[in-house]
C-alpha positions in Angstrom: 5.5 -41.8 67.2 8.7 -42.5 69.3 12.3 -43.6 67.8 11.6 -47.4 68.6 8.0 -47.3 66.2 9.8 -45.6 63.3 9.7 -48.5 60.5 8.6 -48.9 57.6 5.0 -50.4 57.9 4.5 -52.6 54.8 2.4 -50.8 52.3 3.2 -52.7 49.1 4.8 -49.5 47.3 8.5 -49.6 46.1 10.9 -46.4 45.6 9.4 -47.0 41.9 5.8 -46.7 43.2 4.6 -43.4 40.7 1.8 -40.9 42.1 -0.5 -43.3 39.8 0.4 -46.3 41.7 -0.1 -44.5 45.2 -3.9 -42.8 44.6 -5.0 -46.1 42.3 -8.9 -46.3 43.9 -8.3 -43.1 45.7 -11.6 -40.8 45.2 -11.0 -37.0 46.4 -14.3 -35.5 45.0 -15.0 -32.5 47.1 -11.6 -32.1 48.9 -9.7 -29.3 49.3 -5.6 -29.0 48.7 -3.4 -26.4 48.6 0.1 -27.1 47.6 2.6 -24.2 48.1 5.3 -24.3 44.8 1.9 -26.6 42.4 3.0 -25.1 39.4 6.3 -26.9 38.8 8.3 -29.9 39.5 7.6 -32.3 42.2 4.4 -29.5 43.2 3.1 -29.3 39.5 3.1 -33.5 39.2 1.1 -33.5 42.9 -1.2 -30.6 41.4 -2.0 -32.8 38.4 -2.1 -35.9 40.4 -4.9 -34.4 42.9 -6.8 -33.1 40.5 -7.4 -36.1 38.4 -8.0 -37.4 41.4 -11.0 -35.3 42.0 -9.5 -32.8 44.4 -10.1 -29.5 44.1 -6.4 -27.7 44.3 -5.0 -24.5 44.9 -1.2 -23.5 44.2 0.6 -20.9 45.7 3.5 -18.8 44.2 5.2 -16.0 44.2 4.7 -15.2 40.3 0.7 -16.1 39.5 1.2 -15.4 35.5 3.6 -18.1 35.1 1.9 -20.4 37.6 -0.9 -19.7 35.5 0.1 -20.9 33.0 1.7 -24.1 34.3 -1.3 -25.2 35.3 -4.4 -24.0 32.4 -6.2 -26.8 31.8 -5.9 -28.8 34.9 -9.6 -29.0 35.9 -10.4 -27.6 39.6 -6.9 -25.8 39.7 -6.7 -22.0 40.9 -3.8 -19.8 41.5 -3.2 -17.5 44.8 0.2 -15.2 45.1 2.1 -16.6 48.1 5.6 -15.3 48.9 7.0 -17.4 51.4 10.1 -14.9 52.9 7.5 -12.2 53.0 5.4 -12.6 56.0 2.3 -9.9 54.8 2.2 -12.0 51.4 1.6 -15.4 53.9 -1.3 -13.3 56.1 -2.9 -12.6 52.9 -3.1 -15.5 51.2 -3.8 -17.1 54.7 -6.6 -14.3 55.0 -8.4 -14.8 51.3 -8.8 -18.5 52.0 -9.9 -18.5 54.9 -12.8 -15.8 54.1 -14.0 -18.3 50.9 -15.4 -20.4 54.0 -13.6 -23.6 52.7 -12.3 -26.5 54.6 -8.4 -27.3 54.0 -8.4 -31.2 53.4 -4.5 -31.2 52.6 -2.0 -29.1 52.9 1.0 -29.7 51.3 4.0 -27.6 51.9 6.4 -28.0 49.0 7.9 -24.9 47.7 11.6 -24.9 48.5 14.1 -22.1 48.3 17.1 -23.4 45.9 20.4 -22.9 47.8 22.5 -19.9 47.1 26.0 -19.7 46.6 26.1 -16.8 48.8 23.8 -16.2 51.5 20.7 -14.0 50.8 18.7 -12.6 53.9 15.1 -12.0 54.1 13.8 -8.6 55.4 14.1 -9.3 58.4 17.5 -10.6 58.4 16.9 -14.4 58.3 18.9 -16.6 56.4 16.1 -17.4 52.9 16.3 -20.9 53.2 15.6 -21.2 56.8 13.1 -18.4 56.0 11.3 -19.9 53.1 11.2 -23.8 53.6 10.5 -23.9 57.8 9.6 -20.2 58.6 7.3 -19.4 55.9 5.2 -22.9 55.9 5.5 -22.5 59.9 3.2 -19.2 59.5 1.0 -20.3 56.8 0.3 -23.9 58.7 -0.7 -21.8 61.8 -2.8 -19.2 59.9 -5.0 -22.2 57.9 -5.3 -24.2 61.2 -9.1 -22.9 61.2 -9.5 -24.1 58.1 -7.5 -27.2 58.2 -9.5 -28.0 61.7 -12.9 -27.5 60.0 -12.3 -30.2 57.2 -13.2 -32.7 60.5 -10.0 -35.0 59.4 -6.7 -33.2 57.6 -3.1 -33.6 56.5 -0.1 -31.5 56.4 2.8 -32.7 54.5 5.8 -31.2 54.5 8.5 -31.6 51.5 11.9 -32.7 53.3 15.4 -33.8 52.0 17.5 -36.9 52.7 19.6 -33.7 53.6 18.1 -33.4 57.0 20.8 -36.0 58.4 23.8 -34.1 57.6 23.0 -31.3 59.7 21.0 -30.6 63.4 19.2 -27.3 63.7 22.1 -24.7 64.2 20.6 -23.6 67.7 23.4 -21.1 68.7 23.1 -19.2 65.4 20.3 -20.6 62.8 20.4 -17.7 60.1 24.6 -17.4 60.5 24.8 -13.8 61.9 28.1 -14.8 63.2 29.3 -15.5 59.5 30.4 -19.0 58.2 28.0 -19.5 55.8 27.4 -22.9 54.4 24.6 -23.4 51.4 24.7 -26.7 51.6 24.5 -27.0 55.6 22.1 -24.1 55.6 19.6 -26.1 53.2 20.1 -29.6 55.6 19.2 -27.4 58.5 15.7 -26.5 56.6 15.2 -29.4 55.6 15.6 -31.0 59.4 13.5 -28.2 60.6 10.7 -29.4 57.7 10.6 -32.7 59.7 10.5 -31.3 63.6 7.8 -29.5 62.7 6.1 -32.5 61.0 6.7 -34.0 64.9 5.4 -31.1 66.5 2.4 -30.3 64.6 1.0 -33.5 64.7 1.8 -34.1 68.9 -0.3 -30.5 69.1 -3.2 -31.0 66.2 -3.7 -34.7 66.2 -6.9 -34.7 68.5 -8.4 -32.4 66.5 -8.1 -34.4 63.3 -4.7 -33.4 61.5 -1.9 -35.8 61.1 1.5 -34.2 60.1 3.9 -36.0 57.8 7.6 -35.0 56.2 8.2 -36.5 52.4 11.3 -37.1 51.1 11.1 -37.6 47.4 14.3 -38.8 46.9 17.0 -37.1 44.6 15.1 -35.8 41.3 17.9 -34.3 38.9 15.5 -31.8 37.5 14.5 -29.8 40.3 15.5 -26.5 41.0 17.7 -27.3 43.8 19.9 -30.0 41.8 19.9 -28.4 38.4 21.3 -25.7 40.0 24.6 -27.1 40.8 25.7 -26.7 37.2 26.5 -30.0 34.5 29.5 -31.0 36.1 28.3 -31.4 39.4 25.7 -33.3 38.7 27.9 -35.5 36.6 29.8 -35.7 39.6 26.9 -36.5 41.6 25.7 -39.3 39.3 22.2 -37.5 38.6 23.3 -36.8 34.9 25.2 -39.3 32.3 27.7 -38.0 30.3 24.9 -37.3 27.3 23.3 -35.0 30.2 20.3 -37.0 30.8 19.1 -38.0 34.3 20.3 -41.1 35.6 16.6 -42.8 36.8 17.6 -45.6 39.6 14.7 -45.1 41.7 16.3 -48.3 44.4 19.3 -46.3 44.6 17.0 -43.1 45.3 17.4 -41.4 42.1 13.8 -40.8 40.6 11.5 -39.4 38.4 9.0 -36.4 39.0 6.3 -38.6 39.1 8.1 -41.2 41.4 9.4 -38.4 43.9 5.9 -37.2 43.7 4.3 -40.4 45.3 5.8 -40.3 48.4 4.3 -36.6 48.8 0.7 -37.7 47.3 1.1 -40.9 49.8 1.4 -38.7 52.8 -1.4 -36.4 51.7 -4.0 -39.3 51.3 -3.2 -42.9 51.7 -5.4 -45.1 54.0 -2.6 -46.7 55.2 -1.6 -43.6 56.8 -5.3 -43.4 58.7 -4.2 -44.2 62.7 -0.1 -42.6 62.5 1.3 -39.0 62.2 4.3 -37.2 62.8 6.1 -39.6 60.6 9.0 -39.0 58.0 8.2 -40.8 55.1 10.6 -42.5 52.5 9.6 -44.7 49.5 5.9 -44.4 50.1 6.2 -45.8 53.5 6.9 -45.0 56.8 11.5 -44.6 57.0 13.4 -47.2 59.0 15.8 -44.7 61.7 19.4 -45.3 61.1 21.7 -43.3 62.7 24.5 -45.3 61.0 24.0 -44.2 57.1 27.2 -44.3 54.9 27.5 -40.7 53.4 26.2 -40.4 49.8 27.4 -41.4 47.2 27.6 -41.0 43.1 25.8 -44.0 43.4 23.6 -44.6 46.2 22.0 -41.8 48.0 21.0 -42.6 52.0 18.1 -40.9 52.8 17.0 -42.7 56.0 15.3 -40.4 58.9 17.8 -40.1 61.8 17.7 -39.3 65.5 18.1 -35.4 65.4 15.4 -34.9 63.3 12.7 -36.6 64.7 13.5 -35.7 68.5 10.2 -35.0 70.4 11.8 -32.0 72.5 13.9 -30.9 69.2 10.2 -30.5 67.9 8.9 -28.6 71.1 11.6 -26.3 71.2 11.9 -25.6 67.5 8.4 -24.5 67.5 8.9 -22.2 70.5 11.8 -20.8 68.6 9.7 -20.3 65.5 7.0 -18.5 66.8 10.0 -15.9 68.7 11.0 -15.6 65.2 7.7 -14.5 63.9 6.9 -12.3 66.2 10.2 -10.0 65.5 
């Protein structure tokens, strides 16, 4: 999809819209989802959402007791270890699914590395949110392309950020060897990357049946990444009131779980989605591009899809760049 067709399409939903709202007469009896990070926040709400849905899911995490036990008694739920910064835990996983013989109907890639104060490096030296939220769904989305192929019509959806306009991919020096740190630049650089490769993937896979697209969920004050920031902060970033509980303004982009969470489950199976791909979705629709956003504020948080991160040879050569990263 070029710059000029990026607009929102019409599909009745509101940044209210709640996973409920977006799978209403959805039937996924006998379809296959994994969703990397199922067990909690944004992923545990899409785990729970599929499932009722009919779908049958698997979650991937780095720490299977606790995922466990996030998810006992969702029906059709099973837990896998998946390590996203460590590339032999991804071939694994990859490895195990692919010998159960089962087609991959969804694929959502959602687990997120919260930003640290100081940077932390991966084994190989790569900077862990580069590492985790593009790098590590990078491998895994290549190693289940046999099984995503085989469901004869798939969709990957990748978890972005409003974040991704605040920051191109940092092509000179993407995991800051040359110092100059930045958690907050580092995690909008992931988050770009998130949607080129949600560009990419779907200009290379969509013949064969899978369509790409890049959620944002909108600000949710209880995930990892925003409770992280401490009280004050997100005081200071209007997601908390003074009694400490989240401010929900869902027009303003502030949201619920379950409300964040639609926009994800909308990407991963809504009809309206059936002939586009490659797409960054906002709202539970397609996202107007505006390069022209005001910068967020304590009160209304811009999360349009802009220029850089949707540019078709940005796409091409981040994927070329990804695979050199791999191979090291």
């Amino acid at each position: 999809m070029t710059h000029r067709q990026h607009h929102p399409i019409g599909t009745g939903f509101t940044a209210a819209s709640t996973v409920d709202d977006v799978l209403a007469g959805i039937d996924l009896t006998g379809e296959n989802v994994i969703v990397t990070g199922g067990h909690s926040g944004l992923g545990l709400v899409a785990t729970r959402a599929l499932s009722k849905a009919g779908a049958s899911v698997t979650v991937g995490s780095r720490d299977t007791d606790r995922a466990a036990a996030a998810v006992a008694g969702i029906e059709r739920v099973e837990v896998a270890r998946l390590d996203l910064i460590d590339p032999a835990s991804i071939d694994t996983f990859v490895a195990k699914y692919l010998e159960s013989g089962r087609p991959l109907h969804i694929l959502i890639n959602n687990a997120g590395y919260p930003a640290p104060a100081q940077i932390v490096r991966d084994a190989r030296g790569y900077e862990a949110q580069f590492a985790t939220n593009h790098l590590g769904h990078f491998q895994l989305t290549l190693g289940l392309h046999p099984a995503l192929k085989a469901a004869d019509g798939a969709r990957v959806v990748n978890t972005t950020s409003g974040a991704q306009r605040m920051s191109d991919i940092l092509w000179d020096d993407p995991n800051f060897t040359g110092g100059g740190y930045d958690p907050n630049l580092a995690y909008a650089q992931s988050k770009t990357a998130n949607v080129l490769f949600t560009v990419e993937l779907d200009r290379r896979w969509a013949d064969e049946g899978i369509r790409a697209f890049a959620a944002h969920p909108g600000v949710i004050a209880t995930t990892s990444f925003n409770s992280s920031v401490g009280v004050d902060a997100q005081r200071a970033m209007g997601l908390i009131d003074d009694a400490g509980r989240p401010i929900i303004d869902p027009e303003h982009g502030k949201k619920t779980e379950e409300q964040g969470a639609a926009t994800i489950v909308f990407g991963a199976t809504s009809p309206l989605l059936s002939d586009v791909g490659g797409v960054y979705l906002n709202n539970s629709d397609i996202s107007q591009l505006n390069d022209n956003q005001p910068a967020p504020t304590a009160r209304e948080v811009t999360a349009d899809v802009v220029s850089h991160s949707i540019d078709p040879s940005s796409a091409e050569r981040l994927w070329d760049l990804s695979e050199q990263l791999l191979k090291v």
